[in-house]
C-alpha positions in Angstrom: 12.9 -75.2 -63.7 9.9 -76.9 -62.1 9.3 -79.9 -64.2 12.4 -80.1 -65.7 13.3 -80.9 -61.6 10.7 -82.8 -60.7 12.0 -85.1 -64.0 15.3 -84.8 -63.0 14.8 -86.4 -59.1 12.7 -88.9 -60.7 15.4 -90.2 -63.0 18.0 -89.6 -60.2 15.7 -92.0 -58.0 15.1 -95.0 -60.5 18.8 -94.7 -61.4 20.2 -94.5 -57.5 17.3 -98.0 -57.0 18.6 -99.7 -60.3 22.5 -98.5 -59.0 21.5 -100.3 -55.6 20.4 -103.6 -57.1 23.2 -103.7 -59.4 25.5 -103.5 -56.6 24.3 -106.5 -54.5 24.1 -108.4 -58.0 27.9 -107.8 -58.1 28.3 -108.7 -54.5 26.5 -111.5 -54.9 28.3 -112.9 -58.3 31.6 -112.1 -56.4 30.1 -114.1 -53.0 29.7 -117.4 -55.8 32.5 -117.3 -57.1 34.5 -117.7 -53.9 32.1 -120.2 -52.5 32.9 -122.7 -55.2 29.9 -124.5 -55.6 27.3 -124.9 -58.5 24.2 -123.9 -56.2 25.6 -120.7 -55.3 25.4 -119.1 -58.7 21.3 -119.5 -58.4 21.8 -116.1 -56.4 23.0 -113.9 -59.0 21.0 -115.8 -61.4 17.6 -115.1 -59.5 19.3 -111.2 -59.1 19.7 -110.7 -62.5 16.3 -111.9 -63.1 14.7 -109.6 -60.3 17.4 -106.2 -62.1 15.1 -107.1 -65.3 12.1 -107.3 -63.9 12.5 -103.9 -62.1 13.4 -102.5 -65.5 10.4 -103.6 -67.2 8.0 -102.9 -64.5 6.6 -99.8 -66.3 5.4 -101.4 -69.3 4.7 -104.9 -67.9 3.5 -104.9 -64.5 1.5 -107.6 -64.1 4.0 -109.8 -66.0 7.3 -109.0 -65.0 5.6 -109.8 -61.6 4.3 -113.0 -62.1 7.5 -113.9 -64.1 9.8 -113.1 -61.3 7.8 -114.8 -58.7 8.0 -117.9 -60.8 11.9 -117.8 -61.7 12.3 -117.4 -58.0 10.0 -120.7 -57.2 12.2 -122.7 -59.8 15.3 -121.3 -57.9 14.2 -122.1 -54.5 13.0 -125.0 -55.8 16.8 -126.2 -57.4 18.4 -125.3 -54.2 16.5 -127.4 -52.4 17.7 -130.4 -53.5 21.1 -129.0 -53.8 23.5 -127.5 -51.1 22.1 -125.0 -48.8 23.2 -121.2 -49.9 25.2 -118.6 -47.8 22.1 -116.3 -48.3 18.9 -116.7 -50.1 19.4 -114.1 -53.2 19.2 -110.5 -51.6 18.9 -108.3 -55.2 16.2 -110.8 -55.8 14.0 -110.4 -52.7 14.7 -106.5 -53.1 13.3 -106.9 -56.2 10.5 -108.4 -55.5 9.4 -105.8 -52.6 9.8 -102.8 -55.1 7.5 -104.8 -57.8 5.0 -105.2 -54.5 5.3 -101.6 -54.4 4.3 -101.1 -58.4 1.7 -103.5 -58.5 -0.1 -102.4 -55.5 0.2 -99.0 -56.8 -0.6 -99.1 -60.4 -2.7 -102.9 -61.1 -6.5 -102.9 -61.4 -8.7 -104.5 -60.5 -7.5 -104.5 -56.9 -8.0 -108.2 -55.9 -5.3 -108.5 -58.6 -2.8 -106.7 -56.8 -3.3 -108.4 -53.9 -2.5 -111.7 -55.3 0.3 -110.7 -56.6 1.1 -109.2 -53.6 0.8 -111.9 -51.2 2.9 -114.2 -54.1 5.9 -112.3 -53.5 5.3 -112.7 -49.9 5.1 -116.3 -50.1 7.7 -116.6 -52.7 10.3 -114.4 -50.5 9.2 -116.5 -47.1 9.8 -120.0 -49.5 13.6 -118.2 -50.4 14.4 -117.5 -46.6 13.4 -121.0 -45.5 14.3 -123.4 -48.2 17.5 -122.1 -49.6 19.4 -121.2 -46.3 18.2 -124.1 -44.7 16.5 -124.5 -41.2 17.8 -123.0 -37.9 18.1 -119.5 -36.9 19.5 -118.0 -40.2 16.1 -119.0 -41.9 14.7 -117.7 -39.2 16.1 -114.6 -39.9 15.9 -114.1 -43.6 12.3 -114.7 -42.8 11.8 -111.9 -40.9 14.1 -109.5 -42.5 12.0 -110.5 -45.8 8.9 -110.3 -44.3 10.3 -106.7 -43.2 11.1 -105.5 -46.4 7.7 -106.7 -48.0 5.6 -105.1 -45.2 7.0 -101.7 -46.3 6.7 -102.3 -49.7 3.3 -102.6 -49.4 2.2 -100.1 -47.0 3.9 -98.0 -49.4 2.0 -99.0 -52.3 -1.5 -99.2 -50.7 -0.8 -95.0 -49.5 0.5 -95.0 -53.2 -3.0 -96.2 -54.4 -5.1 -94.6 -52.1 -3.6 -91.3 -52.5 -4.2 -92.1 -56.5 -7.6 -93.1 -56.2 -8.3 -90.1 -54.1 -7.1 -87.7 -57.2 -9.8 -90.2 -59.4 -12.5 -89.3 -57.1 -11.2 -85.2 -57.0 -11.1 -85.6 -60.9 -13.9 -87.4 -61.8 -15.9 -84.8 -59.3 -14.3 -81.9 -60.9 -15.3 -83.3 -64.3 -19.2 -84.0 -63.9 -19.7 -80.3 -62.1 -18.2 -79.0 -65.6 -20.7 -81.4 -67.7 -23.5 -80.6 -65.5 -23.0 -76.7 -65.4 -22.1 -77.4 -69.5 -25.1 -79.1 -69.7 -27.5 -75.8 -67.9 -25.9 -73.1 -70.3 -26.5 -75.1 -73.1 -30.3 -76.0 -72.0 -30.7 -72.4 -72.2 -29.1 -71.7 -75.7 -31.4 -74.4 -76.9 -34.1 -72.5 -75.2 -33.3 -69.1 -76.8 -33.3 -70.9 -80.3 -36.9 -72.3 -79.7 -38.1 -69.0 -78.5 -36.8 -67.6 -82.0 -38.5 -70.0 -83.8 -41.8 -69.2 -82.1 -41.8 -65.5 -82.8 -40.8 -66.1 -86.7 -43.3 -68.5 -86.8 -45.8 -65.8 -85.3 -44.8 -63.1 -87.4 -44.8 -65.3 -90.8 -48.4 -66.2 -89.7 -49.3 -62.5 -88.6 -47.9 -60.7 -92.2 -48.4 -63.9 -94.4 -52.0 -62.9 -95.2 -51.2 -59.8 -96.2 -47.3 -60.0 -98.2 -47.1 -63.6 -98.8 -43.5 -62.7 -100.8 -42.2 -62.5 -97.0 -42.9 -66.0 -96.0 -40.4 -67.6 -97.7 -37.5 -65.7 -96.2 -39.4 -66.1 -92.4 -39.4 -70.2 -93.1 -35.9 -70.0 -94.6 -34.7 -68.5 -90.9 -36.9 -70.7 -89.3 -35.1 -73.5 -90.6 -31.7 -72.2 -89.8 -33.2 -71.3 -85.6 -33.9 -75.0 -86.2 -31.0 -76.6 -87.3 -28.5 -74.5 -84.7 -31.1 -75.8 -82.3 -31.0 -79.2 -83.4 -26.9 -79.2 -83.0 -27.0 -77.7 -79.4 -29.2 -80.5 -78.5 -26.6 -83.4 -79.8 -24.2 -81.6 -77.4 -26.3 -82.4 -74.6 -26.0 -85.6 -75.5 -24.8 -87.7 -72.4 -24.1 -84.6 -70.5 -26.2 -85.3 -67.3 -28.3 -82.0 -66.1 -28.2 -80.7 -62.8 -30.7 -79.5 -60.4 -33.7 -77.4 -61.5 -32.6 -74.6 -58.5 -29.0 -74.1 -60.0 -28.1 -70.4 -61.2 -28.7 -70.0 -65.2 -27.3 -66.9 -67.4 -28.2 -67.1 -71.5 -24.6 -66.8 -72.4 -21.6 -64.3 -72.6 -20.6 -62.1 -75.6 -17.0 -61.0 -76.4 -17.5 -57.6 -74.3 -17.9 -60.2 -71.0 -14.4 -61.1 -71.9 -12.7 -57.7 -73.1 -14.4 -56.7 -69.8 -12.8 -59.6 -67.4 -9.4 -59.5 -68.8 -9.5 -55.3 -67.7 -10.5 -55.9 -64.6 -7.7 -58.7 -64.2 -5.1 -56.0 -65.3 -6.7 -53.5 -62.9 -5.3 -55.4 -59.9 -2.1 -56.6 -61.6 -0.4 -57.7 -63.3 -0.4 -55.7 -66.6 -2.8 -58.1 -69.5 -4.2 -57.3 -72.7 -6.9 -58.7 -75.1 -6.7 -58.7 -78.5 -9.5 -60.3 -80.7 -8.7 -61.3 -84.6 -10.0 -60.2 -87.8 -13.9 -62.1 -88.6 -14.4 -62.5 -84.8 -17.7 -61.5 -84.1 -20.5 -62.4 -81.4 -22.5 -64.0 -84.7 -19.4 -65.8 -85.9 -19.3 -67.9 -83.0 -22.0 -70.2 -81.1 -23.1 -69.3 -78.0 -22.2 -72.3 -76.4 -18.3 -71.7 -77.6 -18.8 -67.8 -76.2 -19.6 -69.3 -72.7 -16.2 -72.0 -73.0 -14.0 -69.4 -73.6 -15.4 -67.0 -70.7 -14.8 -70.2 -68.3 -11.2 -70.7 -70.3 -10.1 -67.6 -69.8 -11.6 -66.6 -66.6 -9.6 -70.1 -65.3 -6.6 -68.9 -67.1 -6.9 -65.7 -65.6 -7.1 -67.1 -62.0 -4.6 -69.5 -62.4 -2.2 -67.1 -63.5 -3.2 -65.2 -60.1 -2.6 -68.3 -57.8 0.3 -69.8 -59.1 2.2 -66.9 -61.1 2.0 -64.3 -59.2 5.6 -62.9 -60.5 4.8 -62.8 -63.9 5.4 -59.7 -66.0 2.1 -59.6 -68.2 -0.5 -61.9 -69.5 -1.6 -61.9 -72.9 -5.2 -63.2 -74.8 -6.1 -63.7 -77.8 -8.6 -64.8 -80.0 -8.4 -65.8 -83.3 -9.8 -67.3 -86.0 -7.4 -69.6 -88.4 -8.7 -71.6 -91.2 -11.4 -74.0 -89.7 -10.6 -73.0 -85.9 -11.2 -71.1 -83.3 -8.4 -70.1 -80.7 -7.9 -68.6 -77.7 -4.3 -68.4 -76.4 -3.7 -67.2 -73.0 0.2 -67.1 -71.5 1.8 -65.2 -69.1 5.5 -64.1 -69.1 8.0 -63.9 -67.0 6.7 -66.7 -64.2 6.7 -70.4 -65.5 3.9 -71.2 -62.7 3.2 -74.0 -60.4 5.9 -77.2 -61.4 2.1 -79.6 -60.3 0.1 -78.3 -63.4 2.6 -78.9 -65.8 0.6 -82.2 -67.0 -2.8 -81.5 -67.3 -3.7 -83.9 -64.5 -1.7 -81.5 -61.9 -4.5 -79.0 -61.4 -8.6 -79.9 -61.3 -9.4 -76.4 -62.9 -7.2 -77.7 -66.2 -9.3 -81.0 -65.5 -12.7 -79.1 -65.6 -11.6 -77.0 -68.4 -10.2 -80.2 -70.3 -13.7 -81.4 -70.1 -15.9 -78.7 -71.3 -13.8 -77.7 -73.9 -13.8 -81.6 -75.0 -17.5 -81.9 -74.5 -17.9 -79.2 -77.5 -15.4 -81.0 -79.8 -12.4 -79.0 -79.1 -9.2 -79.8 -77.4 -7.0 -77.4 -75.0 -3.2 -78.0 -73.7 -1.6 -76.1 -71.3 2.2 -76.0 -70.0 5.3 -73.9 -69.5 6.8 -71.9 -72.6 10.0 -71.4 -73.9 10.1 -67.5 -72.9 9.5 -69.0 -68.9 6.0 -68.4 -69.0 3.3 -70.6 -69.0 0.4 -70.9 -71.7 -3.3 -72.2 -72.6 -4.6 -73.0 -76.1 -8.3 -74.2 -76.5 -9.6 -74.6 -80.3 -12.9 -75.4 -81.3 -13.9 -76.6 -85.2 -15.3 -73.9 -86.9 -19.7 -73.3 -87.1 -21.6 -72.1 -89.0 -22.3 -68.6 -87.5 -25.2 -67.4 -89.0 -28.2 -67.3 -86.3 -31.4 -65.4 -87.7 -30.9 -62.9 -85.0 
């Protein structure tokens, strides 16, 4: 029900604003045709110009702007040497203010959006005064213009500022997973290096006296090595953190049987059920620590924003060249706001680390009103010379 609603208001708004505009066009075309004169169909002209831009506005921003404001210039322009109007071209200056709205909103950089902004302003105080002609119902138009715009854009800087407040949130959320991402796997890198230290020892230690044994110590050596090697191009442009911050060598697939009991302990009902050929050796340790944090977010998110649901159920699985972990809950489609993954900064975080080690996760409602998380990693090379 959630986003299917939240969908369904949005359409109903766009199609109640278009319905609005549309509705003074036809007033407007109806006011021309009784006034007789040539210069009074520039109004629905310039209306039907400002309908269009308002559809386009999604996908052209910036240029169904700057397109309107200069179709309304060559207007004001044409009725200035003709006869003055009844009224300056009301679907048009409505127009106008929503695309203030939009391109305060949504255009970067922001010195953009202000010229655009103040264009419409100018273009809309240029309609009042010029068309009408002088006297008080310029006067008015003017004001009632300048009105309209002033709300417009109030309502598009809150717009943006709310916006670039969920940037900041997001971007936050985001480096705290990279930098935590960036510790654990500091550590795995660490444990690899230690191995290769003690083979190296013990290769030297028995070397002297069963030289058939070297081979097979350099052979794991080389494999400590390489598994090192790829845990240190995942660090790649992950930042680290602070010396001081907690570390932990990794999880193993107990950590998680364990955290999905105690989940079920306090309600409601989950299981965990692990597929054929997954081992603690068949996966990295740095994918064993992502899917603790996936499903221990899962978990909780499940616990803030389902609480109704029946049961929750994990897996982990292993198809051809992946590595999965599904986590869904039935019988509570969850909180409408994390539908898209941008609705919730524990998604974001998640979205991140699981990204950061080549995988990719989703997460959204289900067709059995439930709500479900999927994050697959390529398949490695398990073997670790343990």
């Amino acid at each position: 029900m959630g986003e299917g609603f939240v969908n369904w208001i949005q359409r109903l708004s766009e199609f109640a604003l278009l319905g609005l505009l549309g509705l003074i066009l036809l007033l407007e075309t109806a006011l021309a045709v009784s006034h007789g004169q040539a210069s009074a169909f520039l109004i629905p002209v310039g209306g039907l110009a400002g309908l269009v831009a308002v559809l386009a506005r999604s996908r052209f921003r910036v240029g169904s702007m700057a397109t309107l404001v200069v179709v309304s210039l060559v207007l004001t322009l044409a009725a200035a040497l003709m006869d003055d109007l009844p009224v300056p071209g009301m679907a048009e200056a409505g127009a106008l203010m929503v695309l203030t709205i939009s391109v305060l909103r949504w255009v970067r950089p922001l010195r953009g959006a202000v010229v655009l902004a103040v264009a419409a302003l100018i273009t809309l105080q240029l309609s009042a005064g010029l068309r009408v002609g002088g006297g008080t119902p310029g006067g008015v138009f003017e004001v009632l213009f300048f009105v309209g715009w002033a709300v417009g854009a109030i309502v598009g800087a809150y717009l943006r500022l709310q916006q670039h407040r969920r940037e900041v949130a997001v971007e936050a959320v985001r480096r705290s997973e990279r930098l935590d991402l960036a510790r654990e796997l500091h550590d795995l890198v660490a444990h690899h290096i230690t191995g290769i230290v003690v083979q190296a020892q013990a290769a030297r230690a028995v070397g002297e006296q069963r030289p058939e044994t070297v081979l097979p110590a350099l052979d794991a050596i080389a494999t400590a090595g390489g598994e090192a090697l790829t845990s240190m191009r995942r660090l790649v442009g992950v930042l680290r953190a602070d010396e001081q911050a907690s570390r932990s060598p990794g999880v193993d697939l107990a950590d998680l049987r364990i955290m999905v009991e105690r989940f079920a302990a306090q309600g409601p009902r989950a299981s965990f059920d692990i597929g054929h050929g997954v081992t603690d050796l068949a996966l990295p340790p740095e994918v064993l620590t992502t899917l603790h944090r996936v499903l221990q977010e899962s978990l909780t998110n499940v616990r803030r924003h389902a609480p109704g649901a029946a049961w929750v159920e994990a897996a982990l699985s292993a198809p051809p060249d992946l590595v999965r972990l599904r986590v869904r809950n039935v019988g509570s489609p969850g909180d409408p706001r994390l539908t898209r993954l941008g609705g919730g900064f524990g998604l974001v975080g998640m979205v991140e680390r699981v990204q950061a080690l080549g995988g990719r996760l989703t997460a959204g409602p289900t067709r059995e009103n439930g709500w479900e998380v999927v994050a697959e990693f390529p398949a490695v090379s398990a073997s670790r010379g343990r």
